[in-house]
C-alpha positions in Angstrom: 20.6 -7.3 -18.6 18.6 -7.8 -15.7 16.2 -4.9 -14.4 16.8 -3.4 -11.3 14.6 -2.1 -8.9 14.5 0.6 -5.7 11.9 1.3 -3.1 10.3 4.5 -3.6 10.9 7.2 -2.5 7.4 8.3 -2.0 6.9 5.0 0.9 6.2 6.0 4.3 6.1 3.9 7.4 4.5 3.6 10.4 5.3 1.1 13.6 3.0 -0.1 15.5 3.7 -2.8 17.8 4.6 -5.5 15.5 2.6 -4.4 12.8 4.5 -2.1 10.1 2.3 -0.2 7.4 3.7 1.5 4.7 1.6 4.0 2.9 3.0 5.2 -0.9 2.3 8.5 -1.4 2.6 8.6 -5.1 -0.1 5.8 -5.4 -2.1 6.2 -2.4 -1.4 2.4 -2.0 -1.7 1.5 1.9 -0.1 -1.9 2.9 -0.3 -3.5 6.4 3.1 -5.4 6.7 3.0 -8.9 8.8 6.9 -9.9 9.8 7.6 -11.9 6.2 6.7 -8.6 4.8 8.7 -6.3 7.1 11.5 -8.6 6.8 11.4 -9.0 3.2 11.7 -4.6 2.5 13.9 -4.9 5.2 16.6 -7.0 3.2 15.2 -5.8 -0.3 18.4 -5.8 -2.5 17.3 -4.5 -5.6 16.3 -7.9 -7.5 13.1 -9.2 -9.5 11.4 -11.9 -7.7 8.5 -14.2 -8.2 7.5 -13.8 -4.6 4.4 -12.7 -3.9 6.0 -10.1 -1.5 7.8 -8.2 -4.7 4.6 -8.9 -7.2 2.6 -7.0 -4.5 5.0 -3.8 -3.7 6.0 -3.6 -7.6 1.9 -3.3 -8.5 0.8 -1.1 -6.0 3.9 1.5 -6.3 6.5 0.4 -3.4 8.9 -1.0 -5.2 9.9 1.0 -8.5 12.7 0.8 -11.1 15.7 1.9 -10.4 16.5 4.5 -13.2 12.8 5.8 -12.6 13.3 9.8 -12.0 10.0 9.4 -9.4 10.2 13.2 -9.1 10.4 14.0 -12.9 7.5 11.8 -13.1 5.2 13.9 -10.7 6.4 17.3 -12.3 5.6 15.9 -15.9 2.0 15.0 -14.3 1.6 18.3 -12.9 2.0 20.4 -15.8 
């Protein structure tokens, strides 16, 4: 069975002027999104890739599993 994936939840973004960033607040990761990039989280539908673009978000925190409890995972750390 193939795995799926989610963005996190923990991904902010900010717009400005063509230029997207998208900041992970669980990592601390800090991307600066060109359009391929935009446009590729834009239509993000939950598949593994061998693009560059899902290598990139996977490693630094964007892009997550989808049966990951994110939240579980940050109380866990806490105590």
């Amino acid at each position: 069975m193939e795995e799926k994936y989610k963005l996190s939840r923990y991904n902010v973004f900010y717009q400005d002027g063509d230029v997207q960033y998208v900041w992970n607040t669980y990592s601390d990761a800090l991307l600066k999104l060109e359009k391929s990039g935009q446009k590729y989280i834009q239509t993000f539908n939950g598949n593994a890739d061998k693009s560059y673009e899902f290598e990139l978000l996977k490693t630094n925190g964007f892009i997550v599993y989808e049966q990951i409890d994110e939240f579980g995972r940050i109380c866990l750390q806490e105590k």
